[in-house]
MARNU-783387 format. One line per 4 residues: number of its first residue (from 1); their letters; for each residue z, y, x of C-alpha. Coordinates in nm, 2 decimals, decimal comma. Example, Ala and Ser with C-alpha at 12.3 -4.5 7.8 and 13.67 -1.06 7.14 Angstrom:
BEGIN
1	AS	0,78/-0,45/1,23  0,71/-0,11/1,37
END
This chain:
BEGIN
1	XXXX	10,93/9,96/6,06  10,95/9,69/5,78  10,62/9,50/5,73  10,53/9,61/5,43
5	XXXX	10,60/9,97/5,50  10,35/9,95/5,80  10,08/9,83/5,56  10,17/10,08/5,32
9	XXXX	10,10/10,36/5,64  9,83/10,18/5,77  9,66/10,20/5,39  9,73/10,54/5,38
13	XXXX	9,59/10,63/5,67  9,26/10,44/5,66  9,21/10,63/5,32  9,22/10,94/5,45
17	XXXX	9,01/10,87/5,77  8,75/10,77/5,54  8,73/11,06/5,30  8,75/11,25/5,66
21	XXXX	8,41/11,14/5,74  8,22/11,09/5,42  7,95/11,32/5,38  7,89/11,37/5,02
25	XXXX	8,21/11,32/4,76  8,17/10,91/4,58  8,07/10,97/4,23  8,35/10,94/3,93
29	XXXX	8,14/10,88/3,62  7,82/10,66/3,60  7,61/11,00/3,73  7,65/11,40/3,76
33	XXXX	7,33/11,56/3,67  7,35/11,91/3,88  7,34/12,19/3,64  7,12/12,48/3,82
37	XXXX	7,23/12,75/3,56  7,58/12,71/3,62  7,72/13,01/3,85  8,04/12,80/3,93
41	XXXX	8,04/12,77/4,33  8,15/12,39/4,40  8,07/12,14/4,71  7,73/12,02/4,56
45	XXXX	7,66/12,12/4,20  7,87/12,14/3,87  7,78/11,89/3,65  7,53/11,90/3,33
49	XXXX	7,74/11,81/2,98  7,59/11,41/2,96  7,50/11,49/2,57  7,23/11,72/2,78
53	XXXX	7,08/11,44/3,02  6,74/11,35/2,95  6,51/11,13/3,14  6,37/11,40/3,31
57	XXXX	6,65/11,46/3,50  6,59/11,15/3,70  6,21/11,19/3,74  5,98/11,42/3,96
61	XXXX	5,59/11,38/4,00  5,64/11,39/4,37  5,25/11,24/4,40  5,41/11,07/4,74
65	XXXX	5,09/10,88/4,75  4,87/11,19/4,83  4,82/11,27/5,22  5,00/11,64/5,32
69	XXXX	4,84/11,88/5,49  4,94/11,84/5,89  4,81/12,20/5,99  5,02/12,42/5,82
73	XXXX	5,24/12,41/6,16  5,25/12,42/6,54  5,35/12,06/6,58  5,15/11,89/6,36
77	XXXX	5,34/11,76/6,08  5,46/11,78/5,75  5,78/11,70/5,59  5,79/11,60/5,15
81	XXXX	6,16/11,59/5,13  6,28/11,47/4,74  6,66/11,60/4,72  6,89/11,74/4,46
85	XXXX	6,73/12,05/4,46  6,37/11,86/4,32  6,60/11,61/4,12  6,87/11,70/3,97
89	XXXX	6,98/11,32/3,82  7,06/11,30/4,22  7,36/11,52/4,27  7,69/11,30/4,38
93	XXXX	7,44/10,99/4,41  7,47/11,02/4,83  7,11/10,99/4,82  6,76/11,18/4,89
97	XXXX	6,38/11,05/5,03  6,10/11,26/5,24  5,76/11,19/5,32  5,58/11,24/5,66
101	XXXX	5,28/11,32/5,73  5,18/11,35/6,14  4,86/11,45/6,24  4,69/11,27/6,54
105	XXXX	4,96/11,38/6,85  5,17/11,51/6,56  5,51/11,52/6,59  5,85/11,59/6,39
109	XXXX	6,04/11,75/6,64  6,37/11,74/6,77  6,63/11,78/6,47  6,91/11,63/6,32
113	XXXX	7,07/11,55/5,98  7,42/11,74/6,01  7,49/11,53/5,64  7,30/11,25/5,69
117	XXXX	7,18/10,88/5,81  6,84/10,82/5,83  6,65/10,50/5,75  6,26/10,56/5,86
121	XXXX	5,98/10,30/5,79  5,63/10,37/5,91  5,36/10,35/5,61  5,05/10,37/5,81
125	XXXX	4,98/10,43/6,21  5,20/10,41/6,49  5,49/10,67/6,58  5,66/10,70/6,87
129	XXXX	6,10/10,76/6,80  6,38/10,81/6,95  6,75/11,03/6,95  7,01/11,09/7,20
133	XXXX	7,36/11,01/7,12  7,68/11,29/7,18  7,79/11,42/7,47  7,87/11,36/7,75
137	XXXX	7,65/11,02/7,78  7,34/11,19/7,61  7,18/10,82/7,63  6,84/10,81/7,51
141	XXXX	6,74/10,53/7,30  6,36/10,53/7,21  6,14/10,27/7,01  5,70/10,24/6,95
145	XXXX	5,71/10,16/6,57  5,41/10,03/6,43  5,32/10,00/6,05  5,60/9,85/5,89
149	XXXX	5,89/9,85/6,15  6,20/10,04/6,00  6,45/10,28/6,26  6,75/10,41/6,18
153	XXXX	6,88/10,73/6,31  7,27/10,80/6,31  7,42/11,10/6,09  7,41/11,41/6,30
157	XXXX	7,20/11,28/6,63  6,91/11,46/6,76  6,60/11,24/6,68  6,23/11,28/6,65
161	XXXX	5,90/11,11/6,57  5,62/11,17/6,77  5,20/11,01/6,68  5,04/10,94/7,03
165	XXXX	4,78/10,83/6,87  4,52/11,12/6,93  4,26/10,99/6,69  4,44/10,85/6,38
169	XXXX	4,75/11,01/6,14  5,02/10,89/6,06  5,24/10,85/5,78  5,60/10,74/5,72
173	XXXX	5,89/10,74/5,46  6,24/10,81/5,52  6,57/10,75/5,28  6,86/11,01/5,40
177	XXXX	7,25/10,94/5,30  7,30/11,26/5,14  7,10/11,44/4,82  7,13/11,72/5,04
181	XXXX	7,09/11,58/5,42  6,99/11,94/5,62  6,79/11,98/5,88  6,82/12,19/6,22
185	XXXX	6,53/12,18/6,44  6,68/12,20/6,78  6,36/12,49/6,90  6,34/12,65/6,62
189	XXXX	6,73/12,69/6,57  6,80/12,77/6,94  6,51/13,02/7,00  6,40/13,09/6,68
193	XXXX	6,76/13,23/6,50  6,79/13,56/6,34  6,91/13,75/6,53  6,80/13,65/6,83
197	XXXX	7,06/13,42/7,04  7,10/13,65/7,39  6,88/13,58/7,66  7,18/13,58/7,93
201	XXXX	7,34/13,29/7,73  7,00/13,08/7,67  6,90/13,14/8,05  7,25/13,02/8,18
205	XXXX	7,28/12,74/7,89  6,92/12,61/8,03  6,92/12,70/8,40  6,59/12,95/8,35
209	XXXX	6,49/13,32/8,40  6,51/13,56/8,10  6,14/13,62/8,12  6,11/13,21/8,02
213	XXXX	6,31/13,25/7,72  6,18/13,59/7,62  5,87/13,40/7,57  6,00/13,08/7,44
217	XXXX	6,16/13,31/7,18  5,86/13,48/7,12  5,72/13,15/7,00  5,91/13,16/6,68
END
């Protein structure tokens, strides 16, 4: 194969590897305000005519200074996430933030991002992180991150942040790669899906009796 036609291939190729593995589509105009009233189905959201953008497209109140309440749930913890569905100025932008709050021995629990890197910096307290990469390795890598450390968790690992502190909260702020990263929280997901995932296959998947996940399941 003649030089040039091997770097023609090799262009080619790399091209489409990476629009392969890009989460969200690259934007082709300066932004692509997502137009809620539209009923047109499209990956993401149709954009607004850009003789309709206001300011206000770009802008929520979020009040991300306030403290969240950490006992609305089982595990302690509470998740702001800012995404294209509070912001519409974010659609195409590959882009979206959350706010945690963790109560003391708060935790997020095991979830991942099926759209998304994560970039997490802790605000105020100490957390406790880790994820676990694919199979079959499953290598856990685990970090203590005190006030003002930054983590980062790859797109699509499990990862979690945990508070051992059992006195003081937490809090932390995340940037996700994706206006619209996802979430799936590995318990809730796996025992907690409607309908209910069989008890043969849990109890063979996790090596238990049925009568441990009937009442794991009975948990969600």
């Amino acid at each position: 194969m003649a030089p040039s036609s091997y770097f023609l291939l090799t262009t080619v190729l790399a091209l489409a590897t990476w629009q392969a593995i890009a989460s969200d589509p690259s934007p082709l105009q300066d932004f692509c305000v997502a137009d809620n009233s539209s009923r047109v189905l499209v990956n993401g959201f149709v954009c607004k005519d850009p003789k309709d953008v206001k300011a206000e497209d770009f802008f929520l109140a979020a009040k991300l200074d306030m403290p969240r309440d950490t006992k609305m749930n089982k595990v302690g913890s509470n998740v702001t996430l800012i995404n294209v569905m509070r912001i519409p100025g974010l659609n195409t932008l590959v882009i979206s933030l959350a706010r945690i709050d963790y109560a003391p021995l708060g935790e997020n629990p095991p979830h991942t991002h099926p759209r998304a890197t994560e970039i997490l910096t802790v605000l105020e307290g100490t957390l406790y992180v880790g994820f676990v990469t694919s199979n079959p390795e499953n290598k856990f890598l685990s970090k203590v991150l005190n006030k003002g450390d930054v983590f980062v968790f790859p797109e699509g690992l499990i990862h979690f942040q945990f508070n051992p502190n059992p006195y003081k909260p937490a809090v932390a702020v995340a940037a996700l790669s994706s206006q619209n990263p996802g979430a799936i929280t590995i318990a809730n997901a796996v025992f907690g899906s409607k309908p209910m995932i069989s008890d043969d296959v849990l109890a063979k998947a996790f090596q238990v009796d049925k009568k441990t996940v009937d009442w794991l399941q009975a948990q969600f």
